[in-house]
VEXVOKE-913645 format. One record per residue (C-alpha): residue in three letters; chain; x negated, y, z. Coordinates in steps of 0.05 Angstrom, whole numbers. Layout:
// residues N
<kolfi res="Ala" chain="A" u="X" v="Y" w="Z"/>
...
***
This chain:
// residues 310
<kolfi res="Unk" chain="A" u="603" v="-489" w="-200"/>
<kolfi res="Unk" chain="A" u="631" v="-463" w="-143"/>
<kolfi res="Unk" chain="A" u="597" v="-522" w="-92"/>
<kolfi res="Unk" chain="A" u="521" v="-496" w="-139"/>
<kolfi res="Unk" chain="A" u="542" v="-420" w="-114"/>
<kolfi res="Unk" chain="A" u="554" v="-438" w="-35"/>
<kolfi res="Unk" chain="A" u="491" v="-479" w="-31"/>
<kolfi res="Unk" chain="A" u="458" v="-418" w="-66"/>
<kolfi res="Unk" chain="A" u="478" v="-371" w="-17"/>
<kolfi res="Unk" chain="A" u="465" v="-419" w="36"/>
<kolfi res="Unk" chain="A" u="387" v="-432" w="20"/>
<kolfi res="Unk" chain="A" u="380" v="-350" w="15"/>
<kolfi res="Unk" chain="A" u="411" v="-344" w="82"/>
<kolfi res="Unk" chain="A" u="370" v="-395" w="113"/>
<kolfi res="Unk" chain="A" u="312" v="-362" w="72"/>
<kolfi res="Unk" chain="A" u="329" v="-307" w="107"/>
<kolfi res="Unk" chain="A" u="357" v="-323" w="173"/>
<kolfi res="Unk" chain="A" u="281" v="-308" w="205"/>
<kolfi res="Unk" chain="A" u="293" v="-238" w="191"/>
<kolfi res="Unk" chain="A" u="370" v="-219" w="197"/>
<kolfi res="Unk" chain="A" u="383" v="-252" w="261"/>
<kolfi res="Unk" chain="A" u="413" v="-184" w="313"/>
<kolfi res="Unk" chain="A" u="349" v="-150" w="344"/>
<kolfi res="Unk" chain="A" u="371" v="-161" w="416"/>
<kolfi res="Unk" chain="A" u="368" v="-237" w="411"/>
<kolfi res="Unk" chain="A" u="296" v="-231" w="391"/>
<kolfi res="Unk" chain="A" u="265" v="-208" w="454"/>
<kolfi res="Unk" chain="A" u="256" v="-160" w="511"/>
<kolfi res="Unk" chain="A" u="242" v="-89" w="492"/>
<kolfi res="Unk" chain="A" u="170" v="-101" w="533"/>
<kolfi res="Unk" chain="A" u="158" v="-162" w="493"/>
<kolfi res="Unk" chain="A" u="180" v="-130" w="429"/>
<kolfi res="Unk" chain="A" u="135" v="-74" w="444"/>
<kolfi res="Unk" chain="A" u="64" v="-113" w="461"/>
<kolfi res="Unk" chain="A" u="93" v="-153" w="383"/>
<kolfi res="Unk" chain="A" u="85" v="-87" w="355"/>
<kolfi res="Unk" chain="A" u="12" v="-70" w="384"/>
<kolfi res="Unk" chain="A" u="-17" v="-132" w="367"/>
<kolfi res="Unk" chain="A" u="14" v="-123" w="299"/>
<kolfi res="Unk" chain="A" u="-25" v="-65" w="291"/>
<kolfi res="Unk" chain="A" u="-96" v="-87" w="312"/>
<kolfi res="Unk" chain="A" u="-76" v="-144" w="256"/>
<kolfi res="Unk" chain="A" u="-70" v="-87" w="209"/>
<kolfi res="Unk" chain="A" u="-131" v="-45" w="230"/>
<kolfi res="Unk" chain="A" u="-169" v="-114" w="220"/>
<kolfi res="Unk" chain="A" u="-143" v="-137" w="154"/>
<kolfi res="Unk" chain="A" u="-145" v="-69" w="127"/>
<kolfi res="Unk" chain="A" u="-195" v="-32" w="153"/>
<kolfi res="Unk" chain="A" u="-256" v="-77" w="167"/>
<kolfi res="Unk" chain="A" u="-266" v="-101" w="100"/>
<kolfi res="Unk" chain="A" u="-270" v="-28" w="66"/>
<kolfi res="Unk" chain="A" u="-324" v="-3" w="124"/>
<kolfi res="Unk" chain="A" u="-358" v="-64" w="94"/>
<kolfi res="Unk" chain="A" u="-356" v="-41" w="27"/>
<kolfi res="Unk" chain="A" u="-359" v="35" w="46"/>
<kolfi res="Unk" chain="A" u="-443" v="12" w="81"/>
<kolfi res="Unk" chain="A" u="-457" v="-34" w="18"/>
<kolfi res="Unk" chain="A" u="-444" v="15" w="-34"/>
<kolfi res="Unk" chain="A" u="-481" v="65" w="6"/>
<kolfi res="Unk" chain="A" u="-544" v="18" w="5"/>
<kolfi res="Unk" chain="A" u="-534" v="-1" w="-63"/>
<kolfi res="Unk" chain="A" u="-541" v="67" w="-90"/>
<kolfi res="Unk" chain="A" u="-592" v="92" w="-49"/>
<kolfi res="Unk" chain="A" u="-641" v="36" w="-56"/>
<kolfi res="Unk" chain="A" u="-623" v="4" w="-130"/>
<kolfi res="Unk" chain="A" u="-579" v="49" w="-163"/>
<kolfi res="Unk" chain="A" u="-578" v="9" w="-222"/>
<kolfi res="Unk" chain="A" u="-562" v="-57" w="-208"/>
<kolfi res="Unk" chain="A" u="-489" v="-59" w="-182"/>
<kolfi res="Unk" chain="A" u="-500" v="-118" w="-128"/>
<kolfi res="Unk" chain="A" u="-460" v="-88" w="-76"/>
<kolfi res="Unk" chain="A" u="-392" v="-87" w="-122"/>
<kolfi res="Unk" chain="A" u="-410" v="-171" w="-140"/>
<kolfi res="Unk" chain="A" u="-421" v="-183" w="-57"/>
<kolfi res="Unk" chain="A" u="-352" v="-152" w="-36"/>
<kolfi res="Unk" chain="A" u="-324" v="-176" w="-95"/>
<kolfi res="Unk" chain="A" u="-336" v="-254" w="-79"/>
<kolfi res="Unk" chain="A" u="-320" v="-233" w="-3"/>
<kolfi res="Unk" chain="A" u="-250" v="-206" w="-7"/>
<kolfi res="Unk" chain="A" u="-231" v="-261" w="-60"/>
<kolfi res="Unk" chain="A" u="-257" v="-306" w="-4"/>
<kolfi res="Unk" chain="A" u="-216" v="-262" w="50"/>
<kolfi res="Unk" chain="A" u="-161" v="-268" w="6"/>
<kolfi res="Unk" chain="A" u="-157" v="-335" w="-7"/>
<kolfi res="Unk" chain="A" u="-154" v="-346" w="72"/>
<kolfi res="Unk" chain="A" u="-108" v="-295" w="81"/>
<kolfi res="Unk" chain="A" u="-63" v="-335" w="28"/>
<kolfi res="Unk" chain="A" u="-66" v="-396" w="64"/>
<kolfi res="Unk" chain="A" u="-138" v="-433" w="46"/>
<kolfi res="Unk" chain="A" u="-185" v="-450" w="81"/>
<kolfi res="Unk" chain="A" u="-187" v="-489" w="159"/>
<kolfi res="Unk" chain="A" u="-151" v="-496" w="202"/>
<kolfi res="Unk" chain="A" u="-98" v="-531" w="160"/>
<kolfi res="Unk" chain="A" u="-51" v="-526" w="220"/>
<kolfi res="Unk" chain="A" u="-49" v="-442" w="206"/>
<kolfi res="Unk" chain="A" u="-44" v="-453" w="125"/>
<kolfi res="Unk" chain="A" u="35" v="-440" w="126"/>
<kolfi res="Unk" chain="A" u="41" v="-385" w="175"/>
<kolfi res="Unk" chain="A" u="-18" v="-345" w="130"/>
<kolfi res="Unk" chain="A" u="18" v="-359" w="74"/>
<kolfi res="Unk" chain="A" u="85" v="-332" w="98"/>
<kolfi res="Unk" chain="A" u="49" v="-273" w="131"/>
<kolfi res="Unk" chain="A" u="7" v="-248" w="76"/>
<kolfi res="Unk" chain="A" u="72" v="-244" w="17"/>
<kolfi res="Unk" chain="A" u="41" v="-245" w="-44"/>
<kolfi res="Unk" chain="A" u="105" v="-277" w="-72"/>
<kolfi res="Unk" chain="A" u="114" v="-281" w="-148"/>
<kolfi res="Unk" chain="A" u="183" v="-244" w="-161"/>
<kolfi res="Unk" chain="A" u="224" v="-248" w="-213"/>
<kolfi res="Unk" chain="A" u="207" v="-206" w="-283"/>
<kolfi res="Unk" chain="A" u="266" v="-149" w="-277"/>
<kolfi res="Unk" chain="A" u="256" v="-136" w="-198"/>
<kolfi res="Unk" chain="A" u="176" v="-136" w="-197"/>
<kolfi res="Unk" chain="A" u="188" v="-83" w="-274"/>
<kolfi res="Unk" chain="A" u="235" v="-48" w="-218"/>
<kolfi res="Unk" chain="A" u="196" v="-39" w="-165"/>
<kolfi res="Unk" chain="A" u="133" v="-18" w="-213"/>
<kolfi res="Unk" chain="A" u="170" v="34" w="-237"/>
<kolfi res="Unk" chain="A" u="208" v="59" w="-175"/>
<kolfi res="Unk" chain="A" u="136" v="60" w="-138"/>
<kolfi res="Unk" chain="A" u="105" v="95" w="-199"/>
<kolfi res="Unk" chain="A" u="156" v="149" w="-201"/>
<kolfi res="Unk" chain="A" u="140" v="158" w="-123"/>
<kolfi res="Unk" chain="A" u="75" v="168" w="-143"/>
<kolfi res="Unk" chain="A" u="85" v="213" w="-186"/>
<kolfi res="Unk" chain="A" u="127" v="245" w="-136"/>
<kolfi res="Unk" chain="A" u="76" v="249" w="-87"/>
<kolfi res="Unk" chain="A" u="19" v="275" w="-133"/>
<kolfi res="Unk" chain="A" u="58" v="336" w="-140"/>
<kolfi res="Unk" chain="A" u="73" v="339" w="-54"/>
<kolfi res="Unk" chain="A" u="-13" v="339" w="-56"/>
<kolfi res="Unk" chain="A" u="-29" v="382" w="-103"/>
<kolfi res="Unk" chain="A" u="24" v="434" w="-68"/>
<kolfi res="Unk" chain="A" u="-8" v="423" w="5"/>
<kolfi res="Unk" chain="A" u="-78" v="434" w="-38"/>
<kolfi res="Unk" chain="A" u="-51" v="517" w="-46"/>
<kolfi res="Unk" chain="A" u="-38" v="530" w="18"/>
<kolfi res="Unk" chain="A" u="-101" v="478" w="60"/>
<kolfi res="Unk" chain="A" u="-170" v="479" w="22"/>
<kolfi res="Unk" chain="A" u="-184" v="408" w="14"/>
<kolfi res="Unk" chain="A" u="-256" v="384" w="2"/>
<kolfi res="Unk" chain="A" u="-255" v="365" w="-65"/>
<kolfi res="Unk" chain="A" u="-287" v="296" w="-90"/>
<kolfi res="Unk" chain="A" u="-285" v="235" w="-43"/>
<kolfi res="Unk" chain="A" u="-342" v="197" w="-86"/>
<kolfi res="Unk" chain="A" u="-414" v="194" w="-55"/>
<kolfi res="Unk" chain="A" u="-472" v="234" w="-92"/>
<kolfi res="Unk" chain="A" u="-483" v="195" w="-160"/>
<kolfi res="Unk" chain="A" u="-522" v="246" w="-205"/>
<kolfi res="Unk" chain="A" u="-570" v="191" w="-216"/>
<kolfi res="Unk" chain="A" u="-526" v="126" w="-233"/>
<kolfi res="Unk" chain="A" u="-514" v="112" w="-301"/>
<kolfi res="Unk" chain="A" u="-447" v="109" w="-320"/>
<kolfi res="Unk" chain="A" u="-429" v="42" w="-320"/>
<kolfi res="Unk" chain="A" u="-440" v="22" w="-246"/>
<kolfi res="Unk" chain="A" u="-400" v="93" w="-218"/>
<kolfi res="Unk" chain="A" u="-345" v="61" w="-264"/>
<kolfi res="Unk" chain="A" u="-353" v="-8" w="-225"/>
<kolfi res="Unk" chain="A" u="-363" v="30" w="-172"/>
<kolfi res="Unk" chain="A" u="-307" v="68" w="-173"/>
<kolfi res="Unk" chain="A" u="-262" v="13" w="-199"/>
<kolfi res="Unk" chain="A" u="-268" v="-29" w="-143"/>
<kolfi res="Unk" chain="A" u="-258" v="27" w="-88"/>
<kolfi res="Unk" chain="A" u="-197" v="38" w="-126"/>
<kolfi res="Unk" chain="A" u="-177" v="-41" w="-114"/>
<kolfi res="Unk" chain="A" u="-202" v="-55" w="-48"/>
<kolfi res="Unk" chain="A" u="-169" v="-3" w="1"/>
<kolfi res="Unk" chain="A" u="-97" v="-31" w="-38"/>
<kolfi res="Unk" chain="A" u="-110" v="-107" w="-34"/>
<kolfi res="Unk" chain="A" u="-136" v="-100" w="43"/>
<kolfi res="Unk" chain="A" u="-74" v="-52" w="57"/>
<kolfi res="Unk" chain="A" u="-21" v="-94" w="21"/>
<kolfi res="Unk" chain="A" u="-47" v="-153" w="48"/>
<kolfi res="Unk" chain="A" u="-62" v="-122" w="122"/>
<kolfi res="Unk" chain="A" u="-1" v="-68" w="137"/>
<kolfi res="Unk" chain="A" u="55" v="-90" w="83"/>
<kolfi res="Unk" chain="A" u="38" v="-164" w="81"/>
<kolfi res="Unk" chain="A" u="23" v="-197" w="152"/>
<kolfi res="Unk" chain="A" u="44" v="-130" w="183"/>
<kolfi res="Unk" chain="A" u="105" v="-119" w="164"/>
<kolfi res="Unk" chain="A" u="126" v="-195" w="164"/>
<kolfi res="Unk" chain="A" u="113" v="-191" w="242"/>
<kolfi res="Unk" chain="A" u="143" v="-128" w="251"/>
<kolfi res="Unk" chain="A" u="210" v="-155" w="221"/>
<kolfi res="Unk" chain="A" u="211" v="-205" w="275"/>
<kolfi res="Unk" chain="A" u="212" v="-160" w="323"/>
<kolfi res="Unk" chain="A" u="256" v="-104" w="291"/>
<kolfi res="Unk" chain="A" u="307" v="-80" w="243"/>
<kolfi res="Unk" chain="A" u="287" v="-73" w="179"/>
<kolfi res="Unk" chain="A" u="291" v="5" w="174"/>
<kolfi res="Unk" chain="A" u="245" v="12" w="232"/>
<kolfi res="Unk" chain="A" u="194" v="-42" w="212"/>
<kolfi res="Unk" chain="A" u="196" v="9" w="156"/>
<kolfi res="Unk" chain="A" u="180" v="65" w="187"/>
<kolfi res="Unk" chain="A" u="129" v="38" w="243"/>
<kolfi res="Unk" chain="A" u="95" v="-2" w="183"/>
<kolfi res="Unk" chain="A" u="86" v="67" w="145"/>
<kolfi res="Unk" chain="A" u="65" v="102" w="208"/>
<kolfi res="Unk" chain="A" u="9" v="57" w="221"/>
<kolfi res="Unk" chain="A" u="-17" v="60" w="151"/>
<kolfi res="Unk" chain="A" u="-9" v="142" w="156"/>
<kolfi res="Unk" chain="A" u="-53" v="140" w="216"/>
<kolfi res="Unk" chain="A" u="-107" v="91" w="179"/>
<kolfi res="Unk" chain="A" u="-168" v="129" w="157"/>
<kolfi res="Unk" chain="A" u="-160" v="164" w="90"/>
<kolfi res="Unk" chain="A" u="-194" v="204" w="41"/>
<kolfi res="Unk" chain="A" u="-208" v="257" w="29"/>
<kolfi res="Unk" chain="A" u="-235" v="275" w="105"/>
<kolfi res="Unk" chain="A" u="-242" v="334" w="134"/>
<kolfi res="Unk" chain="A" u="-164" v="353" w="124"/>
<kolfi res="Unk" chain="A" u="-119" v="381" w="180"/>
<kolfi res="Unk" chain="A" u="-90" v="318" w="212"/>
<kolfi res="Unk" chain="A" u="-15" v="339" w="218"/>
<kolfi res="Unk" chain="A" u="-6" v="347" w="140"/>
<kolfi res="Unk" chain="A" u="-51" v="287" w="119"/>
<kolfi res="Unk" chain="A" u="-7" v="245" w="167"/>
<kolfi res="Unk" chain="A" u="58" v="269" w="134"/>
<kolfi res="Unk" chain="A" u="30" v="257" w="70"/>
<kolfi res="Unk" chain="A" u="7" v="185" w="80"/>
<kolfi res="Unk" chain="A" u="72" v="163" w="113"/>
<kolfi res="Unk" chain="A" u="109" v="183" w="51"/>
<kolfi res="Unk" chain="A" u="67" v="141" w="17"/>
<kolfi res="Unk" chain="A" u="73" v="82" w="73"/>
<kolfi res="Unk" chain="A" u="143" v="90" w="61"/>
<kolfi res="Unk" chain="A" u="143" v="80" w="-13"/>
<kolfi res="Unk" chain="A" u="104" v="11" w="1"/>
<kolfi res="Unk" chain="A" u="144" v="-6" w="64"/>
<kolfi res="Unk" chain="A" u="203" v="0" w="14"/>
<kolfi res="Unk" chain="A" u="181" v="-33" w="-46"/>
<kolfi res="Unk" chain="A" u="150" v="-98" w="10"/>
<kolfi res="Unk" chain="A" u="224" v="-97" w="38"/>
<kolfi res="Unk" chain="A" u="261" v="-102" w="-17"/>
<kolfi res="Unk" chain="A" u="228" v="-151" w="-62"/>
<kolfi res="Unk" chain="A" u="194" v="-192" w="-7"/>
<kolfi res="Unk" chain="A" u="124" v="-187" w="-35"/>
<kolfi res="Unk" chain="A" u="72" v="-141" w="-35"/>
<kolfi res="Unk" chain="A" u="54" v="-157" w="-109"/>
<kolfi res="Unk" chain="A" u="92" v="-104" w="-149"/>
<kolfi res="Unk" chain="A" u="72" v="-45" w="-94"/>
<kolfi res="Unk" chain="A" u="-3" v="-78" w="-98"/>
<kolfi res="Unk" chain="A" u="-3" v="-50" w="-173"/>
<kolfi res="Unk" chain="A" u="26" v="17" w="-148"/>
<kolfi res="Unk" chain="A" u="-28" v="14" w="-101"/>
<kolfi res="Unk" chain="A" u="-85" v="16" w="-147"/>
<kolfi res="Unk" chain="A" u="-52" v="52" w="-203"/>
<kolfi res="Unk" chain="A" u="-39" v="112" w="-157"/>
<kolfi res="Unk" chain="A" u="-106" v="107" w="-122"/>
<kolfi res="Unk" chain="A" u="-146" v="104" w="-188"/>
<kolfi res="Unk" chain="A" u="-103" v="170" w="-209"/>
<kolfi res="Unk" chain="A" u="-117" v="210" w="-140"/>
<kolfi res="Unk" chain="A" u="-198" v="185" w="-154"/>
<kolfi res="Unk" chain="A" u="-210" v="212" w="-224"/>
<kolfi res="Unk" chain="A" u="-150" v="266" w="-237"/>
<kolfi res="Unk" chain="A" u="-125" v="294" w="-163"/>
<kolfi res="Unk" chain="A" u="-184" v="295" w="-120"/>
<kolfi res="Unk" chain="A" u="-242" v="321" w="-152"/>
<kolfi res="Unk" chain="A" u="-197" v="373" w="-170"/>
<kolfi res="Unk" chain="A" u="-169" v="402" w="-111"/>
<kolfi res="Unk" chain="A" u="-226" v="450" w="-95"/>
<kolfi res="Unk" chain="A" u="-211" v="494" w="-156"/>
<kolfi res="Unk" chain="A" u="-134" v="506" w="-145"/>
<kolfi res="Unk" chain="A" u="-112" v="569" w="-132"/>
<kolfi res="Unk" chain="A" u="-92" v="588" w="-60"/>
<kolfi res="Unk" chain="A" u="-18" v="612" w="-47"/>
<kolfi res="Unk" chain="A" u="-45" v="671" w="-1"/>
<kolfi res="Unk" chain="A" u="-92" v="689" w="-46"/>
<kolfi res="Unk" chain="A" u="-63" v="702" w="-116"/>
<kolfi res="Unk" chain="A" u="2" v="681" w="-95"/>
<kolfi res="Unk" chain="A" u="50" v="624" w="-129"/>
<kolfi res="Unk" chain="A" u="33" v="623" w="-195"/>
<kolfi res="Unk" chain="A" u="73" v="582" w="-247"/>
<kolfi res="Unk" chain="A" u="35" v="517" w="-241"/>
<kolfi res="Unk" chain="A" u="61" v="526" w="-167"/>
<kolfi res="Unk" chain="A" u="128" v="529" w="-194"/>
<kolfi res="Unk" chain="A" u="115" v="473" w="-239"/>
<kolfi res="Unk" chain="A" u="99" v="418" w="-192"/>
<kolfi res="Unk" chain="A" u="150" v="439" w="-142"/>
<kolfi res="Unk" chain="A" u="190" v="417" w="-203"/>
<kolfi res="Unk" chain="A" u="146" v="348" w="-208"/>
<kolfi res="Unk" chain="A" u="170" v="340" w="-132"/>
<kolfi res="Unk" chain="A" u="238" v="339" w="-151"/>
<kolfi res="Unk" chain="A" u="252" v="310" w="-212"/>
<kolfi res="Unk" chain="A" u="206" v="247" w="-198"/>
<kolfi res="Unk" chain="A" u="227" v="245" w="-129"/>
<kolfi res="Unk" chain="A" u="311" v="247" w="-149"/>
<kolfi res="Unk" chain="A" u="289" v="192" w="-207"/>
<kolfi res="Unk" chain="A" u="251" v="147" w="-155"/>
<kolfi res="Unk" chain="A" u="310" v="143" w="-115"/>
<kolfi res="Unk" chain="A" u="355" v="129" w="-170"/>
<kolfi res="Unk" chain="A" u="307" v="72" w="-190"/>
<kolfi res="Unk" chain="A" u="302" v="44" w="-115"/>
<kolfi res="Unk" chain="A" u="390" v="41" w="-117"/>
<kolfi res="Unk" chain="A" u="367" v="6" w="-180"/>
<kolfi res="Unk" chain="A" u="319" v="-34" w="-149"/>
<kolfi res="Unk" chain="A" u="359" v="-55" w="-83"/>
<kolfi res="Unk" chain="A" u="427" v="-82" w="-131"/>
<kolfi res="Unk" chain="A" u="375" v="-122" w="-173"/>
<kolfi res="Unk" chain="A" u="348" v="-161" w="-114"/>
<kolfi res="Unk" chain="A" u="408" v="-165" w="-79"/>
<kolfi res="Unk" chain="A" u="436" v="-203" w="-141"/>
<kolfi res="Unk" chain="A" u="382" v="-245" w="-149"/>
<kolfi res="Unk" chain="A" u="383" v="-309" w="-94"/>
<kolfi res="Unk" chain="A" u="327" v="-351" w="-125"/>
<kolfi res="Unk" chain="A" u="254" v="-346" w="-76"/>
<kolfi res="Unk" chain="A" u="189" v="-354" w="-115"/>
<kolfi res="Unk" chain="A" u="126" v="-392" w="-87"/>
<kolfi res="Unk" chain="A" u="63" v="-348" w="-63"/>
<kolfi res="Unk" chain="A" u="11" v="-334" w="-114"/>
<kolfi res="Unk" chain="A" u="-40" v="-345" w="-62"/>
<kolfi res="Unk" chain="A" u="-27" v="-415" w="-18"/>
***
């Protein structure tokens, strides 16, 4: 029993050894530093490029055929495609291992991935309330969704659903998955935390036309939660459900209705002011009581899990 134990811990620390060796023995500050920038044009490319595809197909789609939904069936195919080569498919076969490694999407065991769900969710909730409290004091625009009077229902629900599931997959994959794997290279894990959220914060996000400085805050929080969630469980599976569950909720419940909140400096705080200042705290204390939760689950748990994609 005790031989089974030592060869355990041995495989997790070789498992690991990639990532815990001291950050000065990695290399020069210069080196570590020209790591980190082309860490983030990986990011912008992964993450970004794929949604400006979708953001011009959908536009064409409804303006010329409205009701036949072929943009959401092209990007569909194309980021399972992107996907799969992110994952490790696909020439060259030398590259297959490192995209594999890089990308994360790492099945995790049952009680850390209902964990993380939760801790991410509670976050979420969290961070709803933080929104809808900057939406009192800065008028936000309202509804991020193009113009679709005129498309039946069905397609601005395919529409709509898979907005709400490409901007997470391309960001898990891009900033939490290849991103932060080469960013824990080159740095401790609390500041491939932080420089992992701060790139997503300074990604483009809806809705536009928001002052910069509070958008940015905002969107770091929520880089953070991700950065977190990647960190601890090794995968960006359970923070990829997070993802879309919180993005689908800011689409249909936050957004559209942030041009019809009351301001602060108009009528004052009123008590739905007080009540999500509550929201704030009470999810936010509870998501950090599940993260503790989260962080002594994984740490007892010294099994690794094969990719999903690979």
């Amino acid at each position: 029993m005790e031989i089974a134990r030592n060869r355990r811990k041995l495989l997790a620390g070789v498992a690991r050894i990639s990532y815990d060796q001291p950050v000065e023995h990695r290399h020069s500050l210069t080196e570590r530093g020209l790591r980190g920038i082309l860490a983030a044009i990986v990011v912008f490319t992964i993450a970004i490029v794929p949604q400006g595809i979708w953001s011009a197909l959908i536009s064409v789609n409804l303006r010329t055929s409205p009701t036949i939904p072929w943009a959401v069936v092209l990007i569909a195919a194309l980021v399972t495609l992107f996907w799969q080569y992110l994952g490790g498919h696909f020439a060259p076969r030398r590259t297959s291992a490192s995209r594999r490694l890089h990308l994360r999407a790492n099945r995790v065991p049952l009680p850390i991935f209902a964990w993380a769900v939760l801790a991410g969710l509670l976050s979420v909730a969290a961070l709803t309330g933080v929104w809808i409290l900057l939406a009192q004091f800065i008028r936000m625009p309202g509804s991020v969704l193009p113009p679709m009077g005129n498309v039946p229902w069905p397609i601005v629900v395919l529409a709509v659903g898979m907005g709400a599931l490409i901007s997470p997959i391309c960001e898990q994959a891009g900033i939490w998955g290849y991103g932060q794997t080469m960013l824990r290279r080159e740095f401790a894990a609390s500041t491939a935390v932080v420089l992992s959220a701060l790139i997503f914060a300074v990604c483009p996000h809806p809705p536009f036309h928001v002052p910069l400085l509070p958008k940015i805050a905002f969107f770091f929080l929520t880089g953070v939660t991700f950065a977190v969630i990647a960190e601890l469980t090794s995968s960006i599976l359970p923070g990829l459900v997070v993802h879309i569950l919180g993005l689908l909720t800011f689409f249909t419940l936050v957004w559209p209705n942030d041009p019809t909140r009351q301001m602060v400096r108009d009528g004052g705080a009123d008590i739905w002011f007080y009540a999500h200042v509550a929201q704030v705290v009470v999810f936010g204390v509870l998501a950090i009581v599940a993260f503790s939760r989260l962080a002594d689950v994984c740490r007892g748990t010294t099994t690794f899990s094969k990719p999903v994609a690979g």
